[in-house]
N, CA, C and O of each residue as an XYZ file, in Angstrom:
776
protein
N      78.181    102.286     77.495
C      78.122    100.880     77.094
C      79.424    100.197     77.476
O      80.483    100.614     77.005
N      79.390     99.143     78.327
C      80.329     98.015     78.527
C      80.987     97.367     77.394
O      80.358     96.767     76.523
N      82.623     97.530     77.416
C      83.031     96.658     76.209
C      84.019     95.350     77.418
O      84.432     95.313     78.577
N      83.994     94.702     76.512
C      85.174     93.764     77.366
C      85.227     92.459     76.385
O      84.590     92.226     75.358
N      86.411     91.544     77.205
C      87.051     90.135     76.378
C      85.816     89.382     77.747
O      85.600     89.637     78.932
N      85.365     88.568     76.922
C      84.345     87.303     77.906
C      86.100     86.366     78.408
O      87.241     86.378     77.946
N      85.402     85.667     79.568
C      86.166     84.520     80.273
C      86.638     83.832     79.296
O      87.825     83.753     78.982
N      85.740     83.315     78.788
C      86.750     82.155     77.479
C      87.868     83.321     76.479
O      88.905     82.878     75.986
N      87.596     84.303     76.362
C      88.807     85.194     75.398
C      89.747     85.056     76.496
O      90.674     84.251     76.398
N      89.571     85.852     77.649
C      90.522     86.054     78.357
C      91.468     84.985     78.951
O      92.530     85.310     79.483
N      91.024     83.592     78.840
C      91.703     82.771     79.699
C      92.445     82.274     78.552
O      93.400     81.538     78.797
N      92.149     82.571     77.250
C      92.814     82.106     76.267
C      93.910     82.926     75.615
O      94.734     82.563     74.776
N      93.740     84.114     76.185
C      95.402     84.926     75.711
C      96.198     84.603     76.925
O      96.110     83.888     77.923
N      97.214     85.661     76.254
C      98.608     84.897     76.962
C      98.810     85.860     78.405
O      99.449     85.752     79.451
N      97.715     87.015     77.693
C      98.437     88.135     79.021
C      97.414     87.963     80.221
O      97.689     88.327     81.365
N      95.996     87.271     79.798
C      95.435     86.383     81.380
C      96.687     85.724     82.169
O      96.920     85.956     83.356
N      97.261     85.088     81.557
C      98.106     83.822     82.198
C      99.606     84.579     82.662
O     100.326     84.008     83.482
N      99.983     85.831     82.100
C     100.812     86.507     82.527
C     100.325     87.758     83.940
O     100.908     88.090     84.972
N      99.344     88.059     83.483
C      98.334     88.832     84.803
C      98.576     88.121     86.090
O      99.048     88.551     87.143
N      97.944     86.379     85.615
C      97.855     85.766     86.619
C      99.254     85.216     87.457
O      99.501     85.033     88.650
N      99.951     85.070     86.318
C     101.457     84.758     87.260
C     101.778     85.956     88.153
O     101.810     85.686     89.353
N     102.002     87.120     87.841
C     102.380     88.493     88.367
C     102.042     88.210     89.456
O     102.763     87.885     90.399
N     100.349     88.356     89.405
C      99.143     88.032     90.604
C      99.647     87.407     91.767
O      99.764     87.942     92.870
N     100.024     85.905     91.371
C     100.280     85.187     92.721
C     101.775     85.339     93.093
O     102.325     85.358     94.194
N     102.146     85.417     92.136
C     104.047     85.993     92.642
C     104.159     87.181     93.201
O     105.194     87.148     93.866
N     103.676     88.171     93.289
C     103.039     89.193     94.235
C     102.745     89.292     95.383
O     102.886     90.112     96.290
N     102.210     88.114     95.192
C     100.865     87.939     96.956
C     101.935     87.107     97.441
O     101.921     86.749     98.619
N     102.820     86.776     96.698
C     103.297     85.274     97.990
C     104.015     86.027     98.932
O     104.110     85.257     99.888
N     104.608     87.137     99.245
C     105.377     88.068    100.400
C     104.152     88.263    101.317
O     104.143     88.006    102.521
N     102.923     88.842    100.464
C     101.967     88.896    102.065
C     101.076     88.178    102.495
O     100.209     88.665    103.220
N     101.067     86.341    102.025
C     100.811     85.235    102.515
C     102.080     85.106    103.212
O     102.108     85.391    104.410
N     103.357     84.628    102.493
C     104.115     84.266    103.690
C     104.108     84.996    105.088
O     104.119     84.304    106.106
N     104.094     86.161    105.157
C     103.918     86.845    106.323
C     102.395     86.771    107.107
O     102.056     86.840    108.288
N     101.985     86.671    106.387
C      99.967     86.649    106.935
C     100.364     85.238    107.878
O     100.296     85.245    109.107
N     100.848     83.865    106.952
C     101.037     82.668    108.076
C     101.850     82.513    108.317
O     101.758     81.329    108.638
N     103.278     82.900    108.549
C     104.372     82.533    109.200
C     105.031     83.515    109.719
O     106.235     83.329    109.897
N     104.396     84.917    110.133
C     104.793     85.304    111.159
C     105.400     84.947    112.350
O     106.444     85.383    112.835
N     104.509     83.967    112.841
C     105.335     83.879    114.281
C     106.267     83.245    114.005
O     107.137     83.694    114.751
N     106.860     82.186    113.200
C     107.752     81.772    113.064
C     109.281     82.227    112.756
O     110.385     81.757    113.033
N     108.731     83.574    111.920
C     109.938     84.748    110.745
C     109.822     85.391    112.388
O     110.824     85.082    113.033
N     109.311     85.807    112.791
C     109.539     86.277    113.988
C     110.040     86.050    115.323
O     110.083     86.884    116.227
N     110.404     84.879    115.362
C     111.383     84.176    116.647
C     112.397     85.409    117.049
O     112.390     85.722    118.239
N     113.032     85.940    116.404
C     114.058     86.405    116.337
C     113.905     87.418    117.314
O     114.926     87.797    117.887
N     112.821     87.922    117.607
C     112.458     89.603    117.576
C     112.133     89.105    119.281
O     111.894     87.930    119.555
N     112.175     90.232    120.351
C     111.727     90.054    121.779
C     110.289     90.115    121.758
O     109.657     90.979    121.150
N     109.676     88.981    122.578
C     107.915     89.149    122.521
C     106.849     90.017    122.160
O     105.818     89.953    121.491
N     107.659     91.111    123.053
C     106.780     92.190    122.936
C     106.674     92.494    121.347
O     105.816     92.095    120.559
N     107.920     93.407    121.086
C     107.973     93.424    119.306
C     107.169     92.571    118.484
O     106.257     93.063    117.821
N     107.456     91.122    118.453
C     106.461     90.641    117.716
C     105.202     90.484    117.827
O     104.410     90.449    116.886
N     104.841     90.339    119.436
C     102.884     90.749    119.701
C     102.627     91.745    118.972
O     101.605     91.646    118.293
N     103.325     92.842    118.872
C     103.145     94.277    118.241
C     102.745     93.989    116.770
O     101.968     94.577    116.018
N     103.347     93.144    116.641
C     103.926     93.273    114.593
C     102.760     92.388    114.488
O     101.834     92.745    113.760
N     102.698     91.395    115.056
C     101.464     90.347    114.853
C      99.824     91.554    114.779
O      98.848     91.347    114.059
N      99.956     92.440    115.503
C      98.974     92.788    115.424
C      98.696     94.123    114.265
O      97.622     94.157    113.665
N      99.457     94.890    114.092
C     100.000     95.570    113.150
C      99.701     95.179    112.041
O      99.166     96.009    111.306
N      99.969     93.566    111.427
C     100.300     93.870    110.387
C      98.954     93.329    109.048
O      99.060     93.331    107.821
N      97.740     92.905    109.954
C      96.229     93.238    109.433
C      96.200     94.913    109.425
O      96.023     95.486    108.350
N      96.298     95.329    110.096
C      95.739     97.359    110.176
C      96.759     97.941    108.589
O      96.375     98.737    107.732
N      98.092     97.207    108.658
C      99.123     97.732    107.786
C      98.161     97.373    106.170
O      97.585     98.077    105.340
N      98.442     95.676    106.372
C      97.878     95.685    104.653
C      96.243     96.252    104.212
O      95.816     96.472    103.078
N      95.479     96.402    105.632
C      94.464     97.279    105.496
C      94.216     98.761    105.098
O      93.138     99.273    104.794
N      95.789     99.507    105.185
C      96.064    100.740    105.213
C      96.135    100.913    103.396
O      95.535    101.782    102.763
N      97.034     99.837    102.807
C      97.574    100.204    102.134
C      96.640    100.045    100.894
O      97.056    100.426     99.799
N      95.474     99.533    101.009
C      94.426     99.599     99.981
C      94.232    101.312     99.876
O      94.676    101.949     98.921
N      93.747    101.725    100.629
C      93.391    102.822    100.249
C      94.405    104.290     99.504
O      94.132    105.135     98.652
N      95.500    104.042    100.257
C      96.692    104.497    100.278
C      96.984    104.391     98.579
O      96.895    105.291     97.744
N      97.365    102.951     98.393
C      97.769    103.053     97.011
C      96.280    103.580     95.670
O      96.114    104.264     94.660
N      95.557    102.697     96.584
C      94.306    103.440     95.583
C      94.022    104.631     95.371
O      93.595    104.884     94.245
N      94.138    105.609     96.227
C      94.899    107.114     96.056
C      95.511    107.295     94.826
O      95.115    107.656     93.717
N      96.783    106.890     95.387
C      98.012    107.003     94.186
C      97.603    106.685     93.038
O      97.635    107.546     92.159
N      96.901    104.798     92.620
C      96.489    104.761     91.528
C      95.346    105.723     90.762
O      95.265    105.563     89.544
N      94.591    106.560     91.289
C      93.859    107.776     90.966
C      94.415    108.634     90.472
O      93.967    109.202     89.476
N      95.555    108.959     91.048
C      96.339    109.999     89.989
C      97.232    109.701     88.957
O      97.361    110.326     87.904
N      98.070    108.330     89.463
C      99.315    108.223     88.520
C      98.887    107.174     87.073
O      99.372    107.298     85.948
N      97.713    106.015     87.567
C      97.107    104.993     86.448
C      96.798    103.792     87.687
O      97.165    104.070     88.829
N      96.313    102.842     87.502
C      96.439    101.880     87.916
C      97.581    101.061     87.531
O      98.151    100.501     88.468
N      98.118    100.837     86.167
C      98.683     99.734     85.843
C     100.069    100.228     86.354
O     100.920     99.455     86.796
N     100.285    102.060     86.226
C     101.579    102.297     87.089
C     101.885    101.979     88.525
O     102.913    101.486     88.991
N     100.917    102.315     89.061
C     100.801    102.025     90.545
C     100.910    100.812     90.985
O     101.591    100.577     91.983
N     100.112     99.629     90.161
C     100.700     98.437     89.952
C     102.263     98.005     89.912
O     102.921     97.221     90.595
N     102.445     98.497     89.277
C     104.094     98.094     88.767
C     104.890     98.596     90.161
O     105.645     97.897     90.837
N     104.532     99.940     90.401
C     105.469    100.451     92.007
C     105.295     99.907     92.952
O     106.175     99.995     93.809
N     104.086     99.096     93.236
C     103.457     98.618     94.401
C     104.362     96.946     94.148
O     104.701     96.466     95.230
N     104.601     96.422     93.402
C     105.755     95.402     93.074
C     106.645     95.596     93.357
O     107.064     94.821     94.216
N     107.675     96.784     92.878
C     108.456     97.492     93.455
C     108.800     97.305     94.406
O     109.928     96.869     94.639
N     107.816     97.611     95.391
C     108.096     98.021     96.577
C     107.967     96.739     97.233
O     108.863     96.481     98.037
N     107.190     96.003     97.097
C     107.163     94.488     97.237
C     108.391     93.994     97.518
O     108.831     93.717     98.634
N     108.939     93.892     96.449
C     110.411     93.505     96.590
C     111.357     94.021     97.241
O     112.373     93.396     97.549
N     111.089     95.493     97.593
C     112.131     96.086     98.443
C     112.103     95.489    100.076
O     113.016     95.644    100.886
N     110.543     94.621    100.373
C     110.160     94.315    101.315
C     110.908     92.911    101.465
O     111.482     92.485    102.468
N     110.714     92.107     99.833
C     111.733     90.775    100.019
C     112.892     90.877    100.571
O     113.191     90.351    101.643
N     113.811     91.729     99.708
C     115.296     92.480    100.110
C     115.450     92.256    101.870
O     116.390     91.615    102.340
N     114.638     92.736    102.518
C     114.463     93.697    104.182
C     114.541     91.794    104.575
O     115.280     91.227    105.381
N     113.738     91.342    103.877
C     113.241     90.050    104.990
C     114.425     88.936    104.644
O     114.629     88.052    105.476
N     115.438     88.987    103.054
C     116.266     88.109    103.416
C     117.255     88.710    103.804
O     118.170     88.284    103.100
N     117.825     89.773    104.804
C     118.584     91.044    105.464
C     118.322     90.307    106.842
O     119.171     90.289    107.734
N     117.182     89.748    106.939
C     116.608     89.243    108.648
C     116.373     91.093    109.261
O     116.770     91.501    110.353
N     115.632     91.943    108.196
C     115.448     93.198    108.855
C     113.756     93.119    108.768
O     113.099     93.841    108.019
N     112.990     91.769    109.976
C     111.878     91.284    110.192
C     111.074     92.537    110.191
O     110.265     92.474    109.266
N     110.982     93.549    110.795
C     110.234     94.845    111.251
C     109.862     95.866    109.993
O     108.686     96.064    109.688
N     110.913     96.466    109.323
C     111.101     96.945    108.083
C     110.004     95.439    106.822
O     108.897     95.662    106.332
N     110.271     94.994    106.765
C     109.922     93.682    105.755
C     108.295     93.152    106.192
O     107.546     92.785    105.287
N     107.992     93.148    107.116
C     106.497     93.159    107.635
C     105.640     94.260    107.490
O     104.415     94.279    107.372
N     106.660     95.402    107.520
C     105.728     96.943    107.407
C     105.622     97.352    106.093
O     104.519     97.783    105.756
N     106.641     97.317    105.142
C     106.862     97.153    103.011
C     105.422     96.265    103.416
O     104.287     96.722    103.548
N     105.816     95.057    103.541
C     105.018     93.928    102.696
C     103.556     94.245    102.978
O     102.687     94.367    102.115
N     103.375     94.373    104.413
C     101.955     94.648    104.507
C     100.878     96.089    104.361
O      99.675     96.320    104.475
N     101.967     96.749    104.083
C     101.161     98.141    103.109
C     100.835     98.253    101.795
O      99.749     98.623    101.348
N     102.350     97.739    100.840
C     102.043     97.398     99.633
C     100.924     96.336     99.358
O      99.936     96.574     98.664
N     101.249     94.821    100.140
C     100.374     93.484     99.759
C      99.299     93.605    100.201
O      98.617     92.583    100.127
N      98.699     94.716    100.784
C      97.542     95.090    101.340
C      96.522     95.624    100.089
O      95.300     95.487    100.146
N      97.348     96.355     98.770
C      96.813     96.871     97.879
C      97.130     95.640     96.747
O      97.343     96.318     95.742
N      97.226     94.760     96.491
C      97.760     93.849     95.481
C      96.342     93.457     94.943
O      95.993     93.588     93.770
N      95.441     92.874     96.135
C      94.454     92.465     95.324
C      93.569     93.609     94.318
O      93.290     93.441     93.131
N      93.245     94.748     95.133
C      92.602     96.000     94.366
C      92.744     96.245     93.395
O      91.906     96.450     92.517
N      94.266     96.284     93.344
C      95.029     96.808     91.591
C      95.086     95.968     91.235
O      95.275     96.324     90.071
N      95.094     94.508     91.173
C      95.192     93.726     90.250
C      93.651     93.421     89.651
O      93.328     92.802     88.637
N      93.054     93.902     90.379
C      91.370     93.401     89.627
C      91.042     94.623     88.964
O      89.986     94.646     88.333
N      91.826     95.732     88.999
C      91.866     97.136     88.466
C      92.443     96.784     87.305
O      91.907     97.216     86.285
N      93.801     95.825     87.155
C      95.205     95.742     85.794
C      93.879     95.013     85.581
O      93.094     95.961     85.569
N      93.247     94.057     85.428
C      92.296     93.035     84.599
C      90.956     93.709     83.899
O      90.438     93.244     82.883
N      90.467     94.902     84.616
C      89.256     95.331     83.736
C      89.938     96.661     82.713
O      89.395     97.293     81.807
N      91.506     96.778     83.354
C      91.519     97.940     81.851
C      91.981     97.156     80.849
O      91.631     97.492     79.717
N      93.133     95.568     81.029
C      93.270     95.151     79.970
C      91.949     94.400     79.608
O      91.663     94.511     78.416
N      91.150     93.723     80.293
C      90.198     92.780     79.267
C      88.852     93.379     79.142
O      87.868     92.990     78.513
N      89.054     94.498     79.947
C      87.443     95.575     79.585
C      85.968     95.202     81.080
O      85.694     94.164     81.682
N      85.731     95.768     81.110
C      84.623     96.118     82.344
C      83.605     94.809     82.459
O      83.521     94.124     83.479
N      82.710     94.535     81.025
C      81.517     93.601     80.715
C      81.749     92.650     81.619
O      80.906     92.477     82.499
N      82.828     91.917     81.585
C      83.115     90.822     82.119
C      84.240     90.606     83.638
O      84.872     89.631     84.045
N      84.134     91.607     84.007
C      84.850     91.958     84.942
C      85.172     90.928     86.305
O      86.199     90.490     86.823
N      83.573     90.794     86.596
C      83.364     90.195     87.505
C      83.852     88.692     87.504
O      84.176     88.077     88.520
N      83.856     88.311     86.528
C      83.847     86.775     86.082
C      85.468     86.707     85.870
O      86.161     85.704     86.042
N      85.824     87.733     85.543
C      87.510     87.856     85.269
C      88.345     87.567     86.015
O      89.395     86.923     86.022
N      87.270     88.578     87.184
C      88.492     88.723     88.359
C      87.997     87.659     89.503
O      88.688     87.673     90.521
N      86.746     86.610     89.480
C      87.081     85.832     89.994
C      87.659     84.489     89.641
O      87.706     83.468     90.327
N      88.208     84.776     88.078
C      89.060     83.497     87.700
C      90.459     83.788     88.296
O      91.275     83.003     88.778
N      90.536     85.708     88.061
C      92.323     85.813     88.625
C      92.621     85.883     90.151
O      93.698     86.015     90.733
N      90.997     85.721     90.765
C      91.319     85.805     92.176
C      91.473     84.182     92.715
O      91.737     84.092     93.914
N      91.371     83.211     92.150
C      91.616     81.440     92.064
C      93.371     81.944     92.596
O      93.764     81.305     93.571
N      94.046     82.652     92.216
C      95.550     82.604     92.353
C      95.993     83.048     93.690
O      96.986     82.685     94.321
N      95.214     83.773     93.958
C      95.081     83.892     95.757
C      95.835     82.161     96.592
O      96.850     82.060     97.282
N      95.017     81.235     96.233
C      94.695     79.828     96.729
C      95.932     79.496     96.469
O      96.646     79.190     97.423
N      96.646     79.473     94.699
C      98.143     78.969     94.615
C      99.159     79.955     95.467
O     100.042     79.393     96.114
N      99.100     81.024     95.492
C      99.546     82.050     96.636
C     100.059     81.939     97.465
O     101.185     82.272     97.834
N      98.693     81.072     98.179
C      98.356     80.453     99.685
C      99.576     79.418     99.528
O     100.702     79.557    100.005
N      99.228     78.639     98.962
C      99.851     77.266     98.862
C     101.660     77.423     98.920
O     102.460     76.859     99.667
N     101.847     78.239     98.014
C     103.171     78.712     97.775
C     103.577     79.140     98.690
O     104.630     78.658     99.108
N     102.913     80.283     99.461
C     103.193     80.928    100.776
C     103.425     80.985    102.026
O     103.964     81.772    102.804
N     102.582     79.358    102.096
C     103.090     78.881    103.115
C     103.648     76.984    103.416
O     104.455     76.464    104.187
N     102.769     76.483    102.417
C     103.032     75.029    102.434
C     105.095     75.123    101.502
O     106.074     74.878    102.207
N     105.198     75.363    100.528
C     106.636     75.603     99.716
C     107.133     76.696    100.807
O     108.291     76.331    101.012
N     106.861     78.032    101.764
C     107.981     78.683    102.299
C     108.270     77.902    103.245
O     109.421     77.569    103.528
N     107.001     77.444    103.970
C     107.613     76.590    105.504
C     108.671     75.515    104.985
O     109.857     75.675    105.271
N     108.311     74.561    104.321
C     109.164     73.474    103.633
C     110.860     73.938    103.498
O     111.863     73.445    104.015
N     110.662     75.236    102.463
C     112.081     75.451    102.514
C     112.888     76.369    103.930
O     114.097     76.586    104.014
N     111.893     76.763    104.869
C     112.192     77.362    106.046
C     113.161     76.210    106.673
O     114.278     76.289    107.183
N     112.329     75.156    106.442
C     112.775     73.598    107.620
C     114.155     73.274    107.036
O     115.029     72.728    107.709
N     114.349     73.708    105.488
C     115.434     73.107    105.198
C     116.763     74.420    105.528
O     117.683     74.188    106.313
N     116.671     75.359    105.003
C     117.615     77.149    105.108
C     116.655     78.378    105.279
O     116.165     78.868    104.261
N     116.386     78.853    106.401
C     115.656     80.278    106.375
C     115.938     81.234    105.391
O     115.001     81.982    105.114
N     117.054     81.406    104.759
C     117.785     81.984    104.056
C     116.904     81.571    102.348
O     116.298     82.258    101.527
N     117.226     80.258    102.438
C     116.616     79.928    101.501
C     114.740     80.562    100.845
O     114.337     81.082     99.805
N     114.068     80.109    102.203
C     112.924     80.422    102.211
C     113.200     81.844    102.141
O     112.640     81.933    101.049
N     113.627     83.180    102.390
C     113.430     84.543    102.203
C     113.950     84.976    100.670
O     113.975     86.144    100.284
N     114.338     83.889     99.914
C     115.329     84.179     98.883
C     114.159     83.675     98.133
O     113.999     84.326     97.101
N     113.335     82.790     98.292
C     111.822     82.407     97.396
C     111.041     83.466     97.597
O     110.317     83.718     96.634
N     110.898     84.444     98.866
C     109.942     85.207     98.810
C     110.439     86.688     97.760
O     109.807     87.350     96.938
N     111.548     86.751     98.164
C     111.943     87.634     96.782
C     112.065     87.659     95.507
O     111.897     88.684     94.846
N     112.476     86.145     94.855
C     112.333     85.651     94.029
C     110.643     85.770     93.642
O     110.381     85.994     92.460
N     109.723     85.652     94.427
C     108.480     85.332     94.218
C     108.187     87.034     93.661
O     107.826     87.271     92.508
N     108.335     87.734     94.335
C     108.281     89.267     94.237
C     108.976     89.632     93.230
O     108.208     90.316     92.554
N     110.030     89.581     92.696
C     110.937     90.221     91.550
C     110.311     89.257     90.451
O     110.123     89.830     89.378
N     109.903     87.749     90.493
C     108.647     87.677     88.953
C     108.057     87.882     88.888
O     107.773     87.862     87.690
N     106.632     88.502     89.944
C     105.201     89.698     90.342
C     106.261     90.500     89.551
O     106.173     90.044     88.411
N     107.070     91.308     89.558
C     107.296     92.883     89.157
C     107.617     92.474     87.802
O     107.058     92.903     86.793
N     108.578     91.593     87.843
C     108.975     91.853     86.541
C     108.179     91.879     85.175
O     108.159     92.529     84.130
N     107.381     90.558     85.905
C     106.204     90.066     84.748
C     104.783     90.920     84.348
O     103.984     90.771     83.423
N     104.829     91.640     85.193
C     104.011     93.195     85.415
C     104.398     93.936     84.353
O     103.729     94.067     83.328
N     105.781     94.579     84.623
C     106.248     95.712     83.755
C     106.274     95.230     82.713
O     105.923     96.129     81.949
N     106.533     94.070     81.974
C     106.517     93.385     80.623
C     105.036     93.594     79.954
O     104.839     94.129     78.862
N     103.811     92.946     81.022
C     102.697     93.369     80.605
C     102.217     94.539     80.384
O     101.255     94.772     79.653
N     103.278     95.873     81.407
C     102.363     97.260     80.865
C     102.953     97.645     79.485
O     102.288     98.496     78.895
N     104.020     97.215     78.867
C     104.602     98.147     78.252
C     104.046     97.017     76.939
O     104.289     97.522     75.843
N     103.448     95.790     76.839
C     102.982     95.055     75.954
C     101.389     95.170     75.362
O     101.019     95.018     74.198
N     100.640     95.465     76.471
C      99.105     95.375     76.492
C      98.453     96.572     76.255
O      98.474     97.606     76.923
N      97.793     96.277     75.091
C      96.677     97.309     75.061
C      95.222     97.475     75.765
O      94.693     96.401     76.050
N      94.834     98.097     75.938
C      93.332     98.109     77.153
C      92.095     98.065     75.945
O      91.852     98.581     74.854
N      91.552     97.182     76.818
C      90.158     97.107     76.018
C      89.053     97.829     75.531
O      88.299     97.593     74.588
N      89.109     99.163     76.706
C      88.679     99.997     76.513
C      89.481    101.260     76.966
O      90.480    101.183     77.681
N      88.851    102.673     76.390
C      89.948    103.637     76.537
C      89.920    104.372     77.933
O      89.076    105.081     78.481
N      91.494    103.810     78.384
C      91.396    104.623     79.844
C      92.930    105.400     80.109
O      93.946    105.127     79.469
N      92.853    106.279     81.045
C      93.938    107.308     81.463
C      94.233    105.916     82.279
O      95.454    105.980     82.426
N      93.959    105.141     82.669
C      94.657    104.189     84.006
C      96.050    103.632     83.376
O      96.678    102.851     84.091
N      96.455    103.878     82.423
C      97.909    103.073     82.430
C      99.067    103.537     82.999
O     100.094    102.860     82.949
């Protein structure tokens, strides 16, 4: 039997709205890179970046499965939290201008972001409602988007520096606001995934 919090519970606690921040502060490293590759990439000789351009769909494609692995053995909500982690180690690389390293982090980890996060939403608000859950927390994708590339390009035009210092910033409140939620939230129903 299915237990779970319906849409209206869930959008009305605090740890939906903390899920959901994590969520898009997360994704904004592998939106910014999904659309402004070629741009973060000037730097690099043609070839290299044709390479990376093409790479780096196969990369965040890799890393679904990869971390979903991991989350099988270690929990989801842990694997979650490392996969942030590592996120950020990818911000680090990209305001370094270490483009190659920072495309290959971002798009293995941000490749698994959406999976586990629709994974962190049915152990905290329960299975029943799953579907409906995770397409309210998948709406954050869109602010993501927006953030990721309309706010990075903007601050690109003004300091590149600047703009790589939002994408880390964006990544270190995904993690942080994560680990706050695992060590706060109880699951709706009973699972080894934490």
């Amino acid at each position: 039997l299915q237990s779970g919090k319906s849409p209206r519970e869930a959008l009305l606690s605090k740890t939906f709205w903390l899920i959901y921040l994590s969520f898009v502060t997360a994704t904004v490293p592998l939106l910014v890179i999904s659309s402004s590759l070629s741009v973060i990439g000037k730097v690099l000789p043609f070839q290299e970046l044709s390479i990376l351009i093409s790479a780096f769909p196969v990369l965040s494609g890799l890393g679904r499965p990869i971390f979903g692995h991991v989350a099988d053995k270690l929990g989801v909500i842990k694997t979650t939290v490392m996969v942030d982690g590592i996120i950020v180690l990818g911000g680090v690389s990209l305001l370094f201008s270490q483009i190659i390293p920072a495309v290959v982090i971002i798009g293995l980890a941000g490749g698994a972001v959406i999976t586990l996060y629709f994974n962190v939403s049915g152990i905290v608000f329960g299975t029943r409602y799953s579907t409906v859950n995770n397409g309210i927390l998948y709406t954050g994708k869109a602010v993501a988007g927006f953030l990721g590339s309309v706010a990075f390009n903007y601050l690109f035009l003004l300091n590149p520096k600047l703009a790589y210092l939002f994408v880390l910033t964006s990544s270190l409140v995904g993690a942080l606001t994560l680990f706050v939620i695992s060590h706060h939230s109880q699951p709706a129903e009973s699972s080894s995934q934490l």
